[in-house]
KOLZADREN-160274 format. One record per atom (N, C-alpha, C): residue in three letters; atom name; residue number from 1; x, y, z. Coordinates in pm, whole numbers, plus 50000, padded with zeros to 5 digits. Each point is the difference from the previous one (the first is absolute). Layout:
N
+------+------+-----+-------+-------+-------+
: rest : atom :  nr :    px :    py :    pz :
+------+------+-----+-------+-------+-------+
:  ALA :   CA : NUM :     X :     Y :     Z :
...
+------+------+-----+-------+-------+-------+
//
This chain:
101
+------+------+-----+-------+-------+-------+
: rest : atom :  nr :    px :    py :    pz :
+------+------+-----+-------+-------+-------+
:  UNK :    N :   1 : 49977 : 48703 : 50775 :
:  UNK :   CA :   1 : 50120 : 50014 : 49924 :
:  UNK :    C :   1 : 49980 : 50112 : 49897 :
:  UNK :    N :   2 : 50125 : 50104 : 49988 :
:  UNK :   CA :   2 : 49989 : 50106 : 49922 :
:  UNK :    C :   2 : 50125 : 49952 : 49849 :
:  UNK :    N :   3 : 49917 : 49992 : 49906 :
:  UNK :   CA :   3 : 50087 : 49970 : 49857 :
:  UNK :    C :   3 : 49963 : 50125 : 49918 :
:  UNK :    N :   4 : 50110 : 50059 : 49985 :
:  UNK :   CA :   4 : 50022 : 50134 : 49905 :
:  UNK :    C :   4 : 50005 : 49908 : 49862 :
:  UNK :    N :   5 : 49866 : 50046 : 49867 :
:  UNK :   CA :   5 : 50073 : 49932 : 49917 :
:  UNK :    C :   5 : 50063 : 50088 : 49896 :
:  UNK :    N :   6 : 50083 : 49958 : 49908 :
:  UNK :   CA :   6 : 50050 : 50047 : 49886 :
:  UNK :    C :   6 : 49981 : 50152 : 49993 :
:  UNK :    N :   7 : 49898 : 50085 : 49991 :
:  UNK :   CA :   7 : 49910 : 50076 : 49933 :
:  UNK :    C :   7 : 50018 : 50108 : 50079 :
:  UNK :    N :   8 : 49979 : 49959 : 50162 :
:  UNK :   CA :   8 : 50050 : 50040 : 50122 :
:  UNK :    C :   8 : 50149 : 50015 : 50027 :
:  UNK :    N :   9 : 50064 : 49934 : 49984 :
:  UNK :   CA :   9 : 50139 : 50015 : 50001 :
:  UNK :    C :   9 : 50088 : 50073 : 49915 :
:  UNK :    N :  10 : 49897 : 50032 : 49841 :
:  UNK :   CA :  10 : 50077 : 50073 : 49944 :
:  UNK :    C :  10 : 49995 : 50167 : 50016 :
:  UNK :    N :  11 : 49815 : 50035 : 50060 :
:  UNK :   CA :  11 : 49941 : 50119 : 50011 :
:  UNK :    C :  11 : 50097 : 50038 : 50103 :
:  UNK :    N :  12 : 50026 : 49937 : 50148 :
:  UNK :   CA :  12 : 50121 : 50022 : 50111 :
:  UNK :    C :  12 : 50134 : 50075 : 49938 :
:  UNK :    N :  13 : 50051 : 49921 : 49928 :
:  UNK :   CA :  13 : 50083 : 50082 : 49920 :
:  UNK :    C :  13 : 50026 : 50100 : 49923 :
:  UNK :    N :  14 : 49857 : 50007 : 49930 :
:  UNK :   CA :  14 : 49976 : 50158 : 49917 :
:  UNK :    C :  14 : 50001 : 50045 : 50118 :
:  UNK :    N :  15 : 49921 : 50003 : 50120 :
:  UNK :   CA :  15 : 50055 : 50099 : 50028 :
:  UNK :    C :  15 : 50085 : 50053 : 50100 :
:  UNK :    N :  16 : 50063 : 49894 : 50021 :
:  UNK :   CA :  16 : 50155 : 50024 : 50071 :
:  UNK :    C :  16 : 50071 : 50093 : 49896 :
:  UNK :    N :  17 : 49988 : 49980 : 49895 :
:  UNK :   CA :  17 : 50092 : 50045 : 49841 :
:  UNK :    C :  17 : 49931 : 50113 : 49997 :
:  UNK :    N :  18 : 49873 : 50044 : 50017 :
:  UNK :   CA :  18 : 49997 : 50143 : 49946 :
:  UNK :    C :  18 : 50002 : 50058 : 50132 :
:  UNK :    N :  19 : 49976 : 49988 : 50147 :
:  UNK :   CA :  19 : 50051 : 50104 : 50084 :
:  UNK :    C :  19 : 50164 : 50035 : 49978 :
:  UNK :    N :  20 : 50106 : 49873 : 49970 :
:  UNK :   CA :  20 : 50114 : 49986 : 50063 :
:  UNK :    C :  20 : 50077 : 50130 : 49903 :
:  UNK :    N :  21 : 49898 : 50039 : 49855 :
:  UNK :   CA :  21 : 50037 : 50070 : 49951 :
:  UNK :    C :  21 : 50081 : 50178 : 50013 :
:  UNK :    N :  22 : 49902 : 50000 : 50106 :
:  UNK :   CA :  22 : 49972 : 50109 : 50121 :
:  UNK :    C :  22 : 50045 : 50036 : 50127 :
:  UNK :    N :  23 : 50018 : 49831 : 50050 :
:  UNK :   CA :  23 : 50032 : 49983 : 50145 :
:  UNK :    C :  23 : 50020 : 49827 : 50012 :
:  UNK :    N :  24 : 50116 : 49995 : 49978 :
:  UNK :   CA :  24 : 50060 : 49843 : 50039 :
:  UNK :    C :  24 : 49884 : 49978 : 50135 :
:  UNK :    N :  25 : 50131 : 50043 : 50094 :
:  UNK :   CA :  25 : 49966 : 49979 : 50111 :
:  UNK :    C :  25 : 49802 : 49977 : 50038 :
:  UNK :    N :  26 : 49948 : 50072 : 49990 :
:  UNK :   CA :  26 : 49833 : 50014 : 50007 :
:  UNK :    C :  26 : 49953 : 49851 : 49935 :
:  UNK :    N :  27 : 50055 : 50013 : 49858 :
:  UNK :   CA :  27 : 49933 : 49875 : 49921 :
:  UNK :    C :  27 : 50024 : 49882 : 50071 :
:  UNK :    N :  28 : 50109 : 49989 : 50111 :
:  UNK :   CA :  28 : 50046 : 49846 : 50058 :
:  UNK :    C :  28 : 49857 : 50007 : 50106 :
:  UNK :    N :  29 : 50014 : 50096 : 50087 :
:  UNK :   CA :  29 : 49921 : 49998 : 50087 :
:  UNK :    C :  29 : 49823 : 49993 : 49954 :
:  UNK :    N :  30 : 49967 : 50091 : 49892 :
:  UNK :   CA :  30 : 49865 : 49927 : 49966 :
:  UNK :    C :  30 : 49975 : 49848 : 49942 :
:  UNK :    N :  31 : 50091 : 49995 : 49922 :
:  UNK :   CA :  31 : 49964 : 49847 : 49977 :
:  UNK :    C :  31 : 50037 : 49920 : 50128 :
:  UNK :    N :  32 : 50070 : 50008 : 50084 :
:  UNK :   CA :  32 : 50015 : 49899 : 50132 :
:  UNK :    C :  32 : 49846 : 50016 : 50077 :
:  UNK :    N :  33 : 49978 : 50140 : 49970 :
:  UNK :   CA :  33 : 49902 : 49999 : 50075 :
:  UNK :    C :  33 : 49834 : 49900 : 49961 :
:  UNK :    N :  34 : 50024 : 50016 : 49842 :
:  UNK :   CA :  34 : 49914 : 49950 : 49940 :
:  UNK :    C :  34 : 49944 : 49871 : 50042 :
:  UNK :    N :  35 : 50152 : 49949 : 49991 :
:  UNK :   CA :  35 : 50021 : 49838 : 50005 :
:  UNK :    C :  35 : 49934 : 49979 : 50125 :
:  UNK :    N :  36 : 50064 : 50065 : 50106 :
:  UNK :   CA :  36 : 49990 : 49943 : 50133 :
:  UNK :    C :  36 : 49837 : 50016 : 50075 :
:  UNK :    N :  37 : 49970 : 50116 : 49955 :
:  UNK :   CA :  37 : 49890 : 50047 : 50035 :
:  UNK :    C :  37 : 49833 : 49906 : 49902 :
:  UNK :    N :  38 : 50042 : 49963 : 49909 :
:  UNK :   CA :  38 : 49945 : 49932 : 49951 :
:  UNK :    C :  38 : 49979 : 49808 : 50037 :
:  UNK :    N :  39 : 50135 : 49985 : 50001 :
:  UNK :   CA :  39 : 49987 : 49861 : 50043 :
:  UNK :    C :  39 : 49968 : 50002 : 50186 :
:  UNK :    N :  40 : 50026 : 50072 : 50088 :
:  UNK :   CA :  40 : 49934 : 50069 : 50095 :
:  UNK :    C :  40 : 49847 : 49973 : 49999 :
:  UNK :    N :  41 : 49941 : 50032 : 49958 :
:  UNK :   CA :  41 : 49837 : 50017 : 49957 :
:  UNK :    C :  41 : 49925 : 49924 : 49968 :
:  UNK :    N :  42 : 50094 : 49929 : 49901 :
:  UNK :   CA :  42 : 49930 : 49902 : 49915 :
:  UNK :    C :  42 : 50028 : 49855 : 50112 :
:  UNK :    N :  43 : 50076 : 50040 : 50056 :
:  UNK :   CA :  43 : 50037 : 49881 : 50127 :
:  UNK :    C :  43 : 49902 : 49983 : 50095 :
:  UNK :    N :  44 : 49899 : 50118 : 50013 :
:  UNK :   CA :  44 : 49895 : 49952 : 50104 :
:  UNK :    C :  44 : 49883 : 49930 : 49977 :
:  UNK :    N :  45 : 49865 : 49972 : 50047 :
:  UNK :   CA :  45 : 49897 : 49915 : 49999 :
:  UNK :    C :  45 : 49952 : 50100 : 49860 :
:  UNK :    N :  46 : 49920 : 49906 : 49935 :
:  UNK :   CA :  46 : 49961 : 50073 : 49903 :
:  UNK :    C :  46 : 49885 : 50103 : 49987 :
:  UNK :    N :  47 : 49895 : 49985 : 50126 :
:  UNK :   CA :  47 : 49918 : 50127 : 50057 :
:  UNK :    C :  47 : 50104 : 50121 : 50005 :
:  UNK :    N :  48 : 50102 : 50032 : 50005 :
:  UNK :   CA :  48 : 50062 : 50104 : 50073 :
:  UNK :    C :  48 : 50064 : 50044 : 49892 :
:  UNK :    N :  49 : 49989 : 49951 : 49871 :
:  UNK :   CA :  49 : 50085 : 50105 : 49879 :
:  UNK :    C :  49 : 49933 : 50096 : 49932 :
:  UNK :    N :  50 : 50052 : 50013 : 49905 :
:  UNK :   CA :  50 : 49915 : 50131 : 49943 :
:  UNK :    C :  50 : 49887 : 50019 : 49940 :
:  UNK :    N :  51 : 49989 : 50070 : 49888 :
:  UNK :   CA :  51 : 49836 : 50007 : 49971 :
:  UNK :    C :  51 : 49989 : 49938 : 49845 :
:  UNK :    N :  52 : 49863 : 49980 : 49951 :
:  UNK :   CA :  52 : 49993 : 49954 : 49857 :
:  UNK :    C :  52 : 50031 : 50100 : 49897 :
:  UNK :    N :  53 : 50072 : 49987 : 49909 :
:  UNK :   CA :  53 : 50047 : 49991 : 49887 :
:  UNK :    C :  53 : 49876 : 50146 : 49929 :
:  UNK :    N :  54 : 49964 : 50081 : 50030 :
:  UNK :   CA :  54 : 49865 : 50054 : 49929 :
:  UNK :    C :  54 : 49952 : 49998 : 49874 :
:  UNK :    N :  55 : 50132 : 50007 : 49866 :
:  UNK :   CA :  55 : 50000 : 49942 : 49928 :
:  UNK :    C :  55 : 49964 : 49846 : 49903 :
:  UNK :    N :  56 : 50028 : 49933 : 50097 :
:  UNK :   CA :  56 : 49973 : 49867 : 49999 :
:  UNK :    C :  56 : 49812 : 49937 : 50044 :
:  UNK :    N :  57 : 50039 : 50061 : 50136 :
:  UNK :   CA :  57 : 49871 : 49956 : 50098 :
:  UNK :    C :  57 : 50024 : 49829 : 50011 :
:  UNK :    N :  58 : 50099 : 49973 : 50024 :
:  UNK :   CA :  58 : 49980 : 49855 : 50035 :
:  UNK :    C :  58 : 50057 : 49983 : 50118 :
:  UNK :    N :  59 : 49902 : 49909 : 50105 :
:  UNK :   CA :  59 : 50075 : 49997 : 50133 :
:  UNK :    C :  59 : 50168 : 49905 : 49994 :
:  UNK :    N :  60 : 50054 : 49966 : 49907 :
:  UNK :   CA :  60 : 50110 : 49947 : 50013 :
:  UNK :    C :  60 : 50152 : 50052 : 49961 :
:  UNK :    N :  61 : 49947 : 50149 : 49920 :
:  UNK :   CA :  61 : 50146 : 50077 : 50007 :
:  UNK :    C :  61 : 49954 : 50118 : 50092 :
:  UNK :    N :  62 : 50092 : 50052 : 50024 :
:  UNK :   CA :  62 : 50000 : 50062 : 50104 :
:  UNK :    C :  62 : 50158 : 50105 : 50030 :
:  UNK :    N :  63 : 49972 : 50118 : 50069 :
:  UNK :   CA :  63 : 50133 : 50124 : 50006 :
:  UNK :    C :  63 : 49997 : 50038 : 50112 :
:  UNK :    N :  64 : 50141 : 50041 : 49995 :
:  UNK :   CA :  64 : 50055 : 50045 : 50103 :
:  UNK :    C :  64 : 50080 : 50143 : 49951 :
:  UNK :    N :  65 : 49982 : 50116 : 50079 :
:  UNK :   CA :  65 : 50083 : 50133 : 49933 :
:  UNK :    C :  65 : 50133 : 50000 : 50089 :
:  UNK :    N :  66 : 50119 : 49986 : 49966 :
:  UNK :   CA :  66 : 50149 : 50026 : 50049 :
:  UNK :    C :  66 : 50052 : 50115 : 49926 :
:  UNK :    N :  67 : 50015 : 50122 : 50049 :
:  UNK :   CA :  67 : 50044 : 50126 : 49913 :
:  UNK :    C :  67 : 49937 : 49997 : 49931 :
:  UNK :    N :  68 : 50034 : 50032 : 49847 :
:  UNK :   CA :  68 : 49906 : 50057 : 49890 :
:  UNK :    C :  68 : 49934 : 49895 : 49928 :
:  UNK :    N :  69 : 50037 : 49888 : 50024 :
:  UNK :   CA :  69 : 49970 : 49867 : 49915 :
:  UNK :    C :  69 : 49879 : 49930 : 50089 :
:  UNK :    N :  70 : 49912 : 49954 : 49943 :
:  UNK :   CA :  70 : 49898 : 49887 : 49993 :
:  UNK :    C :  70 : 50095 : 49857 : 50010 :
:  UNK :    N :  71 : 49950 : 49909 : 50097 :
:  UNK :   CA :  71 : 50066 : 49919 : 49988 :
:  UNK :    C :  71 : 49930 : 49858 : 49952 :
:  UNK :    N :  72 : 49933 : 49968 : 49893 :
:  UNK :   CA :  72 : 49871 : 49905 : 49914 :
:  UNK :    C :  72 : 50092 : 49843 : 50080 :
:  UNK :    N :  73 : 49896 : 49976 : 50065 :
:  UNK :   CA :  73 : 50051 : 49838 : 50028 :
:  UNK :    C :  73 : 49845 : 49926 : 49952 :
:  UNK :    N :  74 : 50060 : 49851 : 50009 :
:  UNK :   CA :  74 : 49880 : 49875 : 49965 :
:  UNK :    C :  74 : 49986 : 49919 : 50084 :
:  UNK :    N :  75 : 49911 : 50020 : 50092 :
:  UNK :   CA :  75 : 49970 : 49883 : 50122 :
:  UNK :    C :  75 : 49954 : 49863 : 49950 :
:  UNK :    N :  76 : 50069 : 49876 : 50034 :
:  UNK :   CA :  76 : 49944 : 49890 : 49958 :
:  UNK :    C :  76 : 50071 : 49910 : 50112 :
:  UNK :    N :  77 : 49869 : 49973 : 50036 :
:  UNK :   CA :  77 : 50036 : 49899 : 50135 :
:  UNK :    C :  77 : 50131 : 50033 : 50110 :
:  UNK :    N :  78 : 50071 : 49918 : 50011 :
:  UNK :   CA :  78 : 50128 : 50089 : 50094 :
:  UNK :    C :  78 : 50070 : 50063 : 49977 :
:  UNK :    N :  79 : 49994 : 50018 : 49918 :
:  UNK :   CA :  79 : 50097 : 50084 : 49838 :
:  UNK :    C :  79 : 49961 : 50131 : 49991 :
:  UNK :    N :  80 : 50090 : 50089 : 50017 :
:  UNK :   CA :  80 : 49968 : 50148 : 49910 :
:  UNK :    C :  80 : 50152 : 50030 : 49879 :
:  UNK :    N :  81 : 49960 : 50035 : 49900 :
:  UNK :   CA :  81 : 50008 : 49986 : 49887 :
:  UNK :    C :  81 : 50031 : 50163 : 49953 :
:  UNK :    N :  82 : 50108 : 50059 : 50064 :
:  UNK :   CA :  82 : 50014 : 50155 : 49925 :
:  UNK :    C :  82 : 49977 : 50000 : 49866 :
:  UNK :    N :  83 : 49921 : 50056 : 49928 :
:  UNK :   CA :  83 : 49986 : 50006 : 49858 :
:  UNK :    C :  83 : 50093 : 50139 : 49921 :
:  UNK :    N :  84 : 49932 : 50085 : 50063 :
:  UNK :   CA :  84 : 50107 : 50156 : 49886 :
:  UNK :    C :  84 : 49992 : 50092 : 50176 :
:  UNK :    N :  85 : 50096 : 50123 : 49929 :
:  UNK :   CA :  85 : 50002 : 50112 : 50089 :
:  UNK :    C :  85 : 49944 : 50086 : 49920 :
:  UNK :    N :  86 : 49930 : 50124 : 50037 :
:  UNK :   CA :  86 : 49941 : 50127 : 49904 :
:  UNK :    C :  86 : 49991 : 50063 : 50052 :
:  UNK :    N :  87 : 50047 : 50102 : 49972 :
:  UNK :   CA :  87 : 50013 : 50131 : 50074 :
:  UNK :    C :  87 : 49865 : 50071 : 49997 :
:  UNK :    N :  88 : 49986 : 50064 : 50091 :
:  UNK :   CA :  88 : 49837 : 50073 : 50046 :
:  UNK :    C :  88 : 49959 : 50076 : 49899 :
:  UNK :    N :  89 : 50081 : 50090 : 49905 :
:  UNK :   CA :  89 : 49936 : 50106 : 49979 :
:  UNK :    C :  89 : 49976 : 49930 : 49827 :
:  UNK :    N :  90 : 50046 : 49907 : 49948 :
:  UNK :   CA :  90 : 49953 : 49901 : 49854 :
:  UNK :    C :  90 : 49855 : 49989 : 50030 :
:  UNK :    N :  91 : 49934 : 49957 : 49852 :
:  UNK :   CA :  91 : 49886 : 49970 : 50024 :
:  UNK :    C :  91 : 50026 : 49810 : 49991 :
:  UNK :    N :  92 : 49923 : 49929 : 50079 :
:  UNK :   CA :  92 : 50029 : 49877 : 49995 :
:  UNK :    C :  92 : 49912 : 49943 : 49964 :
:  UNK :    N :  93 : 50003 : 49920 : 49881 :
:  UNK :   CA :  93 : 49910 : 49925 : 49883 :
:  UNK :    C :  93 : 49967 : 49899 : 50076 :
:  UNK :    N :  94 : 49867 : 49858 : 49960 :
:  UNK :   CA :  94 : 50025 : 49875 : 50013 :
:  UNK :    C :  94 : 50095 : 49920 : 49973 :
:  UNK :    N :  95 : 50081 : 50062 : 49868 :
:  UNK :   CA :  95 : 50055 : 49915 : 49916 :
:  UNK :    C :  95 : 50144 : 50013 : 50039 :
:  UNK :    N :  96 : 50021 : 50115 : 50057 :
:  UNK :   CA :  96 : 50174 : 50000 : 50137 :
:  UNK :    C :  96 : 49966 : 49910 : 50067 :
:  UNK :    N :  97 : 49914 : 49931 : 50062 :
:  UNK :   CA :  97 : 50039 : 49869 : 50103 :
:  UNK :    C :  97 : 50020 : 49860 : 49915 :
:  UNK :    N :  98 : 50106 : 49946 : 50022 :
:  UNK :   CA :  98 : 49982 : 49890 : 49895 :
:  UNK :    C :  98 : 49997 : 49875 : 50130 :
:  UNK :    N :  99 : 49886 : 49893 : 50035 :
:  UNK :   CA :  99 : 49976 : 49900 : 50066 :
:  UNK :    C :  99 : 50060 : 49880 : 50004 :
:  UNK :    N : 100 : 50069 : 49998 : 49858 :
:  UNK :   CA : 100 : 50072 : 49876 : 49912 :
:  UNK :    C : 100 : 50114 : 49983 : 50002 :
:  UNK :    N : 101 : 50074 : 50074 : 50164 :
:  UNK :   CA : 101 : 50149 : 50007 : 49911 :
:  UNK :    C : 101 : 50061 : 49902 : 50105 :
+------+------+-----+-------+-------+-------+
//
């Protein structure tokens, strides 16, 4: 099961909101893509997703790249747990993943 939480759902929107600034149209299609391509992924066996977190180093978060964004999820048992989106070219702290939400 794929649960986008809070944190995740709002980053989706930044940046639907700052492409759409530019290009309506584009911003629908990356964030669909986001969504789909993500819960896509996160839908398969859990050998087969992405890689650890390098930042982190813990085998239980874990990314996926869809366009320019990092996609930070939290594996826990059958559960994956979208945490934030971040775009590639940020530097990404420990303290951007929040585990607690």
């Amino acid at each position: 099961m794929v649960i986008w939480t809070p944190l995740a759902q709002a980053d989706l929107k930044a940046i639907h909101s700052r492409i759409a600034k530019d290009a309506p149209l584009n911003a629908k299609k990356v964030a669909a893509d986001i969504v789909n391509k993500t819960n896509a992924t996160l839908s398969l066996p859990h050998d087969a997703l992405g890689k650890k977190v390098p930042e982190l180093d813990r085998d239980d978060v874990r990314e996926i790249h869809i366009h320019a964004w990092r996609v930070i999820y939290h594996v826990q048992a059958d559960k994956k747990f979208v945490l934030t989106l971040f775009h590639k070219r940020r530097d990404l702290k420990p303290d951007d993943i929040k585990l607690d939400q």
